[in-house]
C-alpha positions in Angstrom: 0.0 0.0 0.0 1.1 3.8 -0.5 1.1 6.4 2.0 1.4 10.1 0.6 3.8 13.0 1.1 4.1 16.6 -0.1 7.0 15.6 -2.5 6.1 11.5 -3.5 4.3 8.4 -1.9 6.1 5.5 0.1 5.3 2.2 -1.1 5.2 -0.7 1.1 4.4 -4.3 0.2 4.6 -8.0 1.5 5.6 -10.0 -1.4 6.6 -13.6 0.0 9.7 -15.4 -1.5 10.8 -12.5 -3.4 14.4 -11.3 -3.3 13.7 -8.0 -5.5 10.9 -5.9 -5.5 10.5 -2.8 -7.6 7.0 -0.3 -8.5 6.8 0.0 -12.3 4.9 3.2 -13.3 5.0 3.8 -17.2 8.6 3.7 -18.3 10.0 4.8 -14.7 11.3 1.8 -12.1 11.8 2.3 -8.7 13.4 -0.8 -6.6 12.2 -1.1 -2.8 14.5 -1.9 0.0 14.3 -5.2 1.2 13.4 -4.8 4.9 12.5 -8.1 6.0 13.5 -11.4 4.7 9.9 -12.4 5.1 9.0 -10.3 2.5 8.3 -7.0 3.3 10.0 -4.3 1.1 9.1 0.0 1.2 10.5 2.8 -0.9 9.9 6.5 -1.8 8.6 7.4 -5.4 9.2 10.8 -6.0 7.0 13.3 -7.5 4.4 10.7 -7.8 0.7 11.8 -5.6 -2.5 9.4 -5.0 -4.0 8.0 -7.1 -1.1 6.5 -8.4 -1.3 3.9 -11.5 1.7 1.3 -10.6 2.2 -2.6 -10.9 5.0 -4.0 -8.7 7.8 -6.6 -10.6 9.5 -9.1 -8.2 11.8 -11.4 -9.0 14.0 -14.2 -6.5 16.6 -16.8 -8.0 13.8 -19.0 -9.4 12.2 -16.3 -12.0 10.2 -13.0 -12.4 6.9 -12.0 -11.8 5.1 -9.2 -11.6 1.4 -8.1 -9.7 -0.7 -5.7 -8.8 -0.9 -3.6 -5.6 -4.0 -4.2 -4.2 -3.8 -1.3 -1.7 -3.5 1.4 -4.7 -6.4 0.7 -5.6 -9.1 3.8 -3.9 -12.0 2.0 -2.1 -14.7 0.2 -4.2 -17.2 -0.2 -1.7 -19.1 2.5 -0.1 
C-alpha cells in the first residue's frame, strides 16, 4: 500500500519469497528496500501523488513475476 507526502508516496508491500521488488509506473522503475527477509520491502517514489497507477515486478533466484498492488487501488465499496 502507498502512504502520501508533499513531495512522493512511500510504497510498502509483503511480497513472500521474493528477493527484488520494484514499482513500475510507465517507463520509470523504482526498486524497494528489502526490509524483512519475510518479504516486506518500502520505498519513496518521487513526485508521484495518490491516485497513483503502478504494478510492482519481483523477482528471487527462481524467475520474475510481476502483480498488482491491491492497496493502490481507492476504495470500491461504499
Amino acid at each position: 500500500g502507498g502512504g502520501g507526502t508533499s513531495h512522493g508516496i512511500i510504497v510498502r508491500a509483503f511480497v513472500p519469497h521474493a528477493e527484488f521488488l520494484a514499482v513500475v509506473a510507465g517507463d520509470a522503475t523504482h526498486p524497494l528496500q528489502r526490509r524483512d527477509d519475510a518479504g516486506f520491502f518500502e520505498g519513496f517514489v518521487a513526485g508521484a501523488s495518490l491516485p497513483f497507477a503502478y504494478r510492482l515486478a519481483a523477482r528471487n533466484a527462481g524467475g520474475a513475476w510481476a502483480l498488482d498492488d491491491p492497496y493502490r487501488f481507492g476504495p470500491a465499496l461504499g
